[in-house]
C-alpha positions as CSV (number, residue, x, y, z in Angstrom):
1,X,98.6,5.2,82.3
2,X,100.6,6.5,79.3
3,X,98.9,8.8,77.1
4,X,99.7,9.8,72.9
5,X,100.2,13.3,72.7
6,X,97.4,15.0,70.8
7,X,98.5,16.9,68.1
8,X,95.3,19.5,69.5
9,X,93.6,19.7,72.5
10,X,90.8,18.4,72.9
11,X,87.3,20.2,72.9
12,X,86.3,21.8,76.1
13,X,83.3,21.0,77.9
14,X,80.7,23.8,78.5
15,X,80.3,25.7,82.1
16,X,76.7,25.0,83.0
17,X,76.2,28.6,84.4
18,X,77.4,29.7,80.6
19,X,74.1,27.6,79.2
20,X,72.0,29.4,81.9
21,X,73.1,32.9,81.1
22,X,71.9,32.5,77.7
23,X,69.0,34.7,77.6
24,X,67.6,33.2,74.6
25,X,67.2,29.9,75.7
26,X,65.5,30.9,78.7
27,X,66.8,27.9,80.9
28,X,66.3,28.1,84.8
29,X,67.7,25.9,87.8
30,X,65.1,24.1,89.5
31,X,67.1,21.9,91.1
32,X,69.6,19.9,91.8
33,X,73.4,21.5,93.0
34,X,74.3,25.1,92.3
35,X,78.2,24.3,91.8
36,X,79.8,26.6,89.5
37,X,82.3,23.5,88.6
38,X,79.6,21.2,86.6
39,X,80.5,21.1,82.8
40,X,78.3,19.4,79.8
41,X,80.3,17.6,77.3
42,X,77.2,17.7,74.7
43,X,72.9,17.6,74.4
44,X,71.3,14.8,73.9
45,X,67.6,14.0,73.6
46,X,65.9,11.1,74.5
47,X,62.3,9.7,75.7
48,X,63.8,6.9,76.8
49,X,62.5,5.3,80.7
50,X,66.1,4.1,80.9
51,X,68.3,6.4,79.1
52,X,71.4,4.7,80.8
53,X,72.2,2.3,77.6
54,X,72.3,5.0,75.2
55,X,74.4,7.8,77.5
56,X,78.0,8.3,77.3
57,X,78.4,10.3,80.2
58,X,78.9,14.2,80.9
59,X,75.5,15.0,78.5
60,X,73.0,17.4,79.0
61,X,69.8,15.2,78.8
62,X,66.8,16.4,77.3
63,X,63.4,15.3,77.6
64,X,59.5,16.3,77.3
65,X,58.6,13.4,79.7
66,X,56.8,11.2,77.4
67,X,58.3,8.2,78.6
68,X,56.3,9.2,82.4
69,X,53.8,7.0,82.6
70,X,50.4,8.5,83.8
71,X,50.2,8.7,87.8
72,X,54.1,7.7,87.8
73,X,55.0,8.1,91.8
74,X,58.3,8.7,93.8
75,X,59.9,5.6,92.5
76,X,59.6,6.2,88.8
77,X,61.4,9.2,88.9
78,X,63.8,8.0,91.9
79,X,65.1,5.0,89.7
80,X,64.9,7.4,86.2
81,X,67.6,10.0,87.7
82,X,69.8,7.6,89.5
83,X,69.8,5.4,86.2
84,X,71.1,8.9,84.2
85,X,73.3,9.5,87.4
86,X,74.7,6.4,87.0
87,X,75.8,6.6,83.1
88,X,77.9,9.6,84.4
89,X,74.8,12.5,82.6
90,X,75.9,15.9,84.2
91,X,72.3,17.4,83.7
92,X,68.6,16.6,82.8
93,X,67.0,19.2,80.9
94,X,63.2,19.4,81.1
95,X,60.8,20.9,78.1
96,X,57.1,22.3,78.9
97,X,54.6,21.5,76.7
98,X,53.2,19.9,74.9
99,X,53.0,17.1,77.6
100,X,53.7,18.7,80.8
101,X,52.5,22.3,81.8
102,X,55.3,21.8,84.6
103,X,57.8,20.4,86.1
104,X,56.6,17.5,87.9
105,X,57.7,18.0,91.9
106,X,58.4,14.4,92.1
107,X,61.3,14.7,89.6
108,X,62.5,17.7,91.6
109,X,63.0,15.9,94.5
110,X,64.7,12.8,92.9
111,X,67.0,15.1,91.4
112,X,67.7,17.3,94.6
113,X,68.4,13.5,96.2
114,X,71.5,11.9,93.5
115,X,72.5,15.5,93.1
116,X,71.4,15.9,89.3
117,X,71.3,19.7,87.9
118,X,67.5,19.8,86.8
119,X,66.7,22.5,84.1
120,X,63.5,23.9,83.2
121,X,63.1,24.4,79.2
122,X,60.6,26.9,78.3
123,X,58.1,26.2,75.7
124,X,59.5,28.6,73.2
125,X,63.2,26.7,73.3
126,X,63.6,24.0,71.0
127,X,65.7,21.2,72.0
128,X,67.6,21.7,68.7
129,X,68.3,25.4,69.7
130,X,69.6,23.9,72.9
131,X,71.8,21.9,71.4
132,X,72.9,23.9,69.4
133,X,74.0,26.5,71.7
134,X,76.0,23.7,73.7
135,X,78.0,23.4,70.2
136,X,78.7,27.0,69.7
137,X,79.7,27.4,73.1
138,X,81.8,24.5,72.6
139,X,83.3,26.1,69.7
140,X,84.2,29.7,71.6
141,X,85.8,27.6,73.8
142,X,87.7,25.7,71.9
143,X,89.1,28.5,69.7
144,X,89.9,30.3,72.7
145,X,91.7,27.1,74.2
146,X,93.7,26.6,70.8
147,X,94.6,30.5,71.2
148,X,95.7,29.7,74.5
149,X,97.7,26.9,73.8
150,X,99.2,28.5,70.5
151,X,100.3,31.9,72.9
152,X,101.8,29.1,75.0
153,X,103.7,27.1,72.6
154,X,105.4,30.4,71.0
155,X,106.1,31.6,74.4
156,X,108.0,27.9,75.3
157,X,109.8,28.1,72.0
158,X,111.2,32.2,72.8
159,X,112.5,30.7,76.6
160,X,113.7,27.8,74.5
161,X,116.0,30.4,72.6
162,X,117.4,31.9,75.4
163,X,121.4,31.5,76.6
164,X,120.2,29.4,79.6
165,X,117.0,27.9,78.1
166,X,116.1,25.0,80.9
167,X,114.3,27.2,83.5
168,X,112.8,29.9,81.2
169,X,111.2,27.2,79.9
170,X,110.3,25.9,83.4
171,X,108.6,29.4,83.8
172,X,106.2,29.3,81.1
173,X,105.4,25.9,81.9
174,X,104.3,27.1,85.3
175,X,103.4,30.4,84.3
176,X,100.9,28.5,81.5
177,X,99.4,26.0,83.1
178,X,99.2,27.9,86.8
179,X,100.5,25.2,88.9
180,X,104.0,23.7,89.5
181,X,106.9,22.3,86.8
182,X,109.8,20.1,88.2
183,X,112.6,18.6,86.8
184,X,113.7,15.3,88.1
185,X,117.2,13.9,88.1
186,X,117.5,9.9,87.1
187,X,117.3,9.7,90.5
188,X,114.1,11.4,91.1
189,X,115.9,14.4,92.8
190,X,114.4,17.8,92.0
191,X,117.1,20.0,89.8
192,X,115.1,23.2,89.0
193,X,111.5,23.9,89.5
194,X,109.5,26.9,89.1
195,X,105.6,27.7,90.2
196,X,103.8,27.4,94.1
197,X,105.0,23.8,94.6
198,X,101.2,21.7,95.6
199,X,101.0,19.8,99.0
200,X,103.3,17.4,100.7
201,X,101.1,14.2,99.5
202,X,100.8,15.5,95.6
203,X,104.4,16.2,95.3
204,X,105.4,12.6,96.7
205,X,102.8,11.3,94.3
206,X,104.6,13.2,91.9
207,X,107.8,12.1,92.5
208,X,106.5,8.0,91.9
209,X,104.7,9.2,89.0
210,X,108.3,9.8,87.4
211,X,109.2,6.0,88.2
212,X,106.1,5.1,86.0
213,X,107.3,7.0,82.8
214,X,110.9,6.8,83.2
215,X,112.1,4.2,80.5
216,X,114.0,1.0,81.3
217,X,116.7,2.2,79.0
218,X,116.7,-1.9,77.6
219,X,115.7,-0.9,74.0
220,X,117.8,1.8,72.2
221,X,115.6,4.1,69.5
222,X,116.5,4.1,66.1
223,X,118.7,7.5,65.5
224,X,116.4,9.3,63.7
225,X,113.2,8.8,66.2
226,X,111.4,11.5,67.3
227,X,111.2,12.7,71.0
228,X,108.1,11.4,72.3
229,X,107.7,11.8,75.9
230,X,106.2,8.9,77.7
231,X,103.5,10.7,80.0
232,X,101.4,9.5,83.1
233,X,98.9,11.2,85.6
234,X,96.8,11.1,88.7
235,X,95.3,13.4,91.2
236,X,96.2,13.6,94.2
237,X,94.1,16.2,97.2
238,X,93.2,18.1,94.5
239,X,96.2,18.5,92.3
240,X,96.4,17.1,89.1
241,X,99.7,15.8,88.4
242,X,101.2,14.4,85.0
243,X,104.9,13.5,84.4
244,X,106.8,13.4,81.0
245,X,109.8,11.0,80.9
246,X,112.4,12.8,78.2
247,X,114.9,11.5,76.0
248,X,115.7,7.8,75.6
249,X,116.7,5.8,78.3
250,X,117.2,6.3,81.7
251,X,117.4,9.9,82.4
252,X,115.2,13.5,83.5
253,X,111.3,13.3,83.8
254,X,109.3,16.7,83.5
255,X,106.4,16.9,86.5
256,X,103.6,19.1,86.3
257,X,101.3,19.7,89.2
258,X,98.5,22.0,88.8
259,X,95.3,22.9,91.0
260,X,92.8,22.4,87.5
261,X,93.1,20.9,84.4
262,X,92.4,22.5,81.0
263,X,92.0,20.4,78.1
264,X,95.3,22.2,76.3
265,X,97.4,21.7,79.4
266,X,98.4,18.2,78.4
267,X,99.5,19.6,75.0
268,X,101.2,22.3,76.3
269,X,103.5,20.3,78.5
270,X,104.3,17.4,76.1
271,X,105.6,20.4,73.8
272,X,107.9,21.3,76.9
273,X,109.0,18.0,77.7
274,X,110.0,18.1,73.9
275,X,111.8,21.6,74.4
276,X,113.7,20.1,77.5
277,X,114.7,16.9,75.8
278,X,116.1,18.4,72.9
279,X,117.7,20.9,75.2
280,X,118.9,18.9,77.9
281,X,120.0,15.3,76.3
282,X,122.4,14.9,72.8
283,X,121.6,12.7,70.4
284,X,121.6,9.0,71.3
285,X,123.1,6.8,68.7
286,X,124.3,3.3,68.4
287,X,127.6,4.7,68.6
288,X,127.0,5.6,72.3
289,X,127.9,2.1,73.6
290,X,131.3,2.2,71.5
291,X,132.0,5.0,73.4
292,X,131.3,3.6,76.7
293,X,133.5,1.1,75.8
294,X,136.0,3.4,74.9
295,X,136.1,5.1,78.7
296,X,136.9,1.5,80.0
297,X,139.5,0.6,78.1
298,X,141.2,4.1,78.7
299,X,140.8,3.7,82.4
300,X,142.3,0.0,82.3
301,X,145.2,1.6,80.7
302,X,145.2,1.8,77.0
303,X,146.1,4.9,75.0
304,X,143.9,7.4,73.5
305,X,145.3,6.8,70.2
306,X,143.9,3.2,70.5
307,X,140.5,3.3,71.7
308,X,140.0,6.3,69.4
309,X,138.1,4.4,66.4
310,X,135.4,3.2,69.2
311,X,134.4,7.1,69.3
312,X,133.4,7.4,65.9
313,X,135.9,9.7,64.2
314,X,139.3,10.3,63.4
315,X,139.9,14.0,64.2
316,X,138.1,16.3,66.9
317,X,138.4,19.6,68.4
318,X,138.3,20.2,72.0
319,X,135.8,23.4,72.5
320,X,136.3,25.4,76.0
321,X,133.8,27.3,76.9
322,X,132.8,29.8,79.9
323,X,128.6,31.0,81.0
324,X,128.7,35.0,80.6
325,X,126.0,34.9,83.7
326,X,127.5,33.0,86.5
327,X,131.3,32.1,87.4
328,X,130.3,28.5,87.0
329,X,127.7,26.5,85.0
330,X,124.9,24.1,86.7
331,X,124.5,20.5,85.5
332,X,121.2,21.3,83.0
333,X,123.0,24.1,81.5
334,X,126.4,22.1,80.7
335,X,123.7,19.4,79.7
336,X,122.1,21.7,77.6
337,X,125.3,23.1,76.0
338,X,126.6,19.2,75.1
339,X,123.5,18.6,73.3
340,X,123.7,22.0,71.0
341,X,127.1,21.4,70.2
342,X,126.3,17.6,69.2
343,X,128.4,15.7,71.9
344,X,128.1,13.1,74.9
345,X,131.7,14.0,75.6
346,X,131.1,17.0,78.0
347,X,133.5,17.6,81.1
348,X,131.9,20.2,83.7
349,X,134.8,20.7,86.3
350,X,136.2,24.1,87.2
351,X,134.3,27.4,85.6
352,X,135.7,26.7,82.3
353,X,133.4,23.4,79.8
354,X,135.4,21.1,78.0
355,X,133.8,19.0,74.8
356,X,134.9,16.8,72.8
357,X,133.2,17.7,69.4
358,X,134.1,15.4,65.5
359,X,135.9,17.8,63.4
360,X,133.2,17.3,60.8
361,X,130.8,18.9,63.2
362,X,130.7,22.8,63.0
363,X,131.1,24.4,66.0
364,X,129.4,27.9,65.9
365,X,128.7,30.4,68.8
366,X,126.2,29.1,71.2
367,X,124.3,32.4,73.1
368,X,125.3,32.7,76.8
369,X,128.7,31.2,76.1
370,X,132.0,32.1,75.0
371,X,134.1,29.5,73.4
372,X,137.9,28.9,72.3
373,X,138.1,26.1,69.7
374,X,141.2,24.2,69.4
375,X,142.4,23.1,65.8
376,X,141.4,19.5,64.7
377,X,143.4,16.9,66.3
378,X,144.0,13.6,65.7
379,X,143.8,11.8,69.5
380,X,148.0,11.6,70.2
381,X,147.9,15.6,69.7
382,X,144.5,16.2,72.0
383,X,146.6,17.4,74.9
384,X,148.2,20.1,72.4
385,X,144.8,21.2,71.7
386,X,143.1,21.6,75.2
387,X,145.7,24.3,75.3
388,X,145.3,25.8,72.2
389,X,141.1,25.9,73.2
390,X,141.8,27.4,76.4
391,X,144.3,30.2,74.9
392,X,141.6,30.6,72.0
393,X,139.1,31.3,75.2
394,X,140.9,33.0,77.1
395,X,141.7,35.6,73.9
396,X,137.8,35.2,73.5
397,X,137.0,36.9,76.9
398,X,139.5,39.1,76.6
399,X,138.0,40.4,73.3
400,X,134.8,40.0,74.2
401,X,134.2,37.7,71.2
402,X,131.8,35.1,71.5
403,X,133.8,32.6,69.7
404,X,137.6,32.2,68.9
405,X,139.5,29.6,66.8
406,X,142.8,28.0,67.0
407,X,144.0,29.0,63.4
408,X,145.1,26.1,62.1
409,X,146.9,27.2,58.7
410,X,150.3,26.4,58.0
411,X,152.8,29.0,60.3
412,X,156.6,30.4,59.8
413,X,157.4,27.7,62.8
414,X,156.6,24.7,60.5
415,X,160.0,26.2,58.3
416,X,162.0,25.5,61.3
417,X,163.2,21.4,62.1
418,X,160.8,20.7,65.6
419,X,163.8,20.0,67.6
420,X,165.9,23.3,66.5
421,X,162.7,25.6,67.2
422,X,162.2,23.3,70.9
423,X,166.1,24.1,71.7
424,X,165.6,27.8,70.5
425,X,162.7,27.9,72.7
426,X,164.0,26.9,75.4
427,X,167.0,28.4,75.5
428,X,165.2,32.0,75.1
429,X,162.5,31.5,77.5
430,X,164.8,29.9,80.2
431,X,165.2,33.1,82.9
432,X,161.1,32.5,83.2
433,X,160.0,29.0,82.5
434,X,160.5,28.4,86.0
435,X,157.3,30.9,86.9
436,X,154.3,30.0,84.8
437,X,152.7,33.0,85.6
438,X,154.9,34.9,84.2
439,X,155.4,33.0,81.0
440,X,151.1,33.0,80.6
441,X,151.2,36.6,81.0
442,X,153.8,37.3,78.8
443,X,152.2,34.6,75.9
444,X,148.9,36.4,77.1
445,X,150.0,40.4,76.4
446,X,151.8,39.4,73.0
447,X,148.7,37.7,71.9
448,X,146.3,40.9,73.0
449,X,148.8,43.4,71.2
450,X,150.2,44.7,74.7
451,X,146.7,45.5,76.1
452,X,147.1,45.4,79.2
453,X,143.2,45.8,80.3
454,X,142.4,43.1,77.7
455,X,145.0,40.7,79.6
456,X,144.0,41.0,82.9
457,X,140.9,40.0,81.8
458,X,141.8,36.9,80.2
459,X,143.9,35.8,83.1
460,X,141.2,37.2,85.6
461,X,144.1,39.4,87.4
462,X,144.2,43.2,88.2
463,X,145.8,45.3,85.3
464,X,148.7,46.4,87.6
465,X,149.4,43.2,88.3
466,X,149.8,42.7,84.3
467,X,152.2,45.5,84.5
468,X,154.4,44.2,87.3
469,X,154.7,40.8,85.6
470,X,155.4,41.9,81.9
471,X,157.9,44.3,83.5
472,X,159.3,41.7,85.2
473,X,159.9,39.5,82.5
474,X,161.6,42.1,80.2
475,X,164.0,42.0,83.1
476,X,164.6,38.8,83.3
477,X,164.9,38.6,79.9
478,X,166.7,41.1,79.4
479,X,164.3,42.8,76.2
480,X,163.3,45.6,75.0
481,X,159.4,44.5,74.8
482,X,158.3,47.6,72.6
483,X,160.7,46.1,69.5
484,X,158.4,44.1,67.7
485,X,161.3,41.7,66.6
486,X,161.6,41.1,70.2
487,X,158.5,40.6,70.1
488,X,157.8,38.0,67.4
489,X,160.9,36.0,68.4
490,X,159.5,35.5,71.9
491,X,155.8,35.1,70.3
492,X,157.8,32.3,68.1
493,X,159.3,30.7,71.5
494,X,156.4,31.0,73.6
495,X,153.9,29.3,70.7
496,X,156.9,26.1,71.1
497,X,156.6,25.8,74.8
């Protein structure tokens, strides 16, 4: 059944064994289970013969036995404990005096028979003091809970920080709760996880839990809603499970499986399933359906330039970006990089990230990354700038910047008619455009000042390979490479081709 997400947890019960190690109270067991596991919720007293209207269940019952009739048999007390056993109480305390010098036997029994802790209260312990010591135990507990969650929600936000934030924040999850987080795919497929995964039977449960939460995707949210995760749970041999549906729509569900349940632990993960949705789905606008259209009509044939106005703006930049970990990027972590640079418009193929991003957006250096950022374009000139993002990147490795732009400025090329600087490009570069890799080395070197180290990293070559190829193309071209006129009349060529 969904649940709100508390803006605290809520108050922790108090171990029964914590009550009976208070030495000043005095309290002992006489009977009823020994089980480590029983909590009280709060004291309650009551002379009542049938206490069951007035419980709400998980109380610590107190009572002086005034309400036991004089020669009261088996039956009396059998039907007195099963009625408290009934309204859910989780322990009968029992004062001496001034009625009762003991504990009458046949209450023993009846509470050794429905399983009912049964607690001696000495004559020198008030019921007040009692109660009073469930609250302040109550209290420890909940301050240390609060600590607990508070440790837990800094700890989520610092994984949330890092370059690839999804499964850092998996870890803590797991780490905090001591169980099992999973993220599900739209199709209930597991993408990361992290924590001893529970049983067979619990993670299936698990895995319809997320059909429960996950949204229809009918209703759109208003732009400026707040993430909200949808959350369910069971339990399942043991495990407690819970699922958070995030982001709007049809999409990822966060599952948590754990072998207890704190009261914070429900807090904790709905601030998780908030981390993740921030990090893992861009903002969903009623522009999002324009868009969609937008991809239709370009696959049925129209032009860019056309469907443009469905996307929202008139200008973009294209950004390209590479992972500094890995050689190629996962799904969450592309995911996640869409949605920090503001964009739906995200093409994962090959090692190298392409987004579309409005050229109103800024577009600053994202950690983990390294980007080239093409000039704003207008959508005829998009092709132009997929190039000029993937030289701006590949000049970004190569410099070990984190982020390099297309300058887009006015240039000593726009002097010169287009069609005079094409011909004079082309004529120049001719003994090598047949060879690309020649002519991206060469555009390559003269764009890293002749480093050769710095452009066999851009182009992911050997640096004696660089060699071979510039040295090639000053034959071909017959140039003296080290004159930087040479040198700027080929950078002017190569910047036209």
């Amino acid at each position: 059944m969904p649940t709100s997400d508390p803006v605290v947890p809520p108050t922790p019960p108090v171990r029964l064994d914590a009550l009976l190690a208070r030495e000043d109270l005095g309290l002992r067991r006489v009977a009823g289970p020994d089980d480590p596991g029983i909590v009280v919720h709060w004291a309650q007293a009551s002379e009542m013969a049938d206490p069951y209207p007035y419980l709400l269940g998980g109380e610590l019952l107190l009572s002086a036995g005034v309400h036991i009739p004089q020669g009261a048999g088996a039956g009396y007390f059998d039907a007195y404990v099963s009625r408290i056993v009934a309204a859910g109480g989780a322990a009968l305390g029992f004062g001496l005096a001034p009625v009762h010098e003991s504990v009458p036997a046949a209450l023993a029994e009846a509470c050794d028979m429905h399983g009912l802790p049964l607690l001696e209260v000495p004559p020198r312990t008030t019921f007040s003091g009692v109660a009073r010591a469930v609250w302040q135990l109550m209290a420890q507990a909940r301050t240390a809970e609060l600590r607990r969650v508070t440790e837990a929600q800094q700890s989520l936000a610092t994984a949330a920080a890092r370059p690839d934030p999804v499964r850092p924040v998996l870890d803590q999850l797991a780490q905090r709760i001591g169980g099992w987080a999973v993220l599900f795919g739209p199709d209930t497929t597991e993408l990361a996880a992290s924590g001893k995964a529970p049983p067979f039977e619990a993670r299936e449960a698990l895995t319809d839990l997320t059909r429960v939460v996950r949204p229809s995707g009918d209703a759109a949210p208003a732009p400026d809603a707040r993430p909200a995760p949808v959350s369910a749970g069971d339990t399942v041999t043991g495990t407690h499970l819970a699922a958070y549906a995030l982001g709007p729509g049809p999409g990822l569900v966060l599952g948590v499986a754990a072998p207890r349940r704190s009261p914070g632990d429900h807090t904790i993960a709905s601030v998780a399933a908030v981390l993740l949705t921030l990090l893992t789905t861009a903002r969903h606008t009623a522009a999002d359906p324009l868009r969609s259209a937008a991809l239709v009509r370009l696959l049925l044939g129209a032009a860019p330039e056309d469907v443009a106005p469905l996307l929202g703006a008139d200008r973009w930049r294209v950004v390209h970006a590479r992972p500094d970990g890995p050689p190629a990027a996962d799904a969450l972590t592309v995911s996640a990089l869409g949605a920090a640079l503001g964009s739906t418009l995200v093409d994962p193929a090959g090692g190298t990230v392409r987004v579309l991003v409005p050229a109103d957006r800024p577009v600053d250096a994202r950690p983990g990354w390294t980007l080239g950022v093409s000039a704003a374009a207008a959508p005829p000139d998009w092709p132009a700038a997929d190039t000029q993002a993937a030289r701006a990147l590949a000049r970004a490795r190569a410099t070990r910047a984190p982020l390099v732009r297309h300058g887009d400025r006015p240039a000593l090329s726009d002097l010169v008619p287009p069609g005079d600087a094409d011909a004079h490009a082309r004529a120049l570069l001719a003994p090598i455009a047949g060879s690309p890799a020649l002519t991206d080395t060469l555009r390559t070197w003269l764009s890293l000042h002749g480093s050769w180290d710095r452009t066999a990293v851009a182009l992911s070559v050997h640096r004696n390979t660089v060699r071979q190829r510039v040295a090639r193309c000053a034959a071909l071209l017959e140039a003296d490479l080290d004159d930087p006129d040479v040198r700027m009349e080929l950078w002017f060529a190569l910047r036209r081709s």
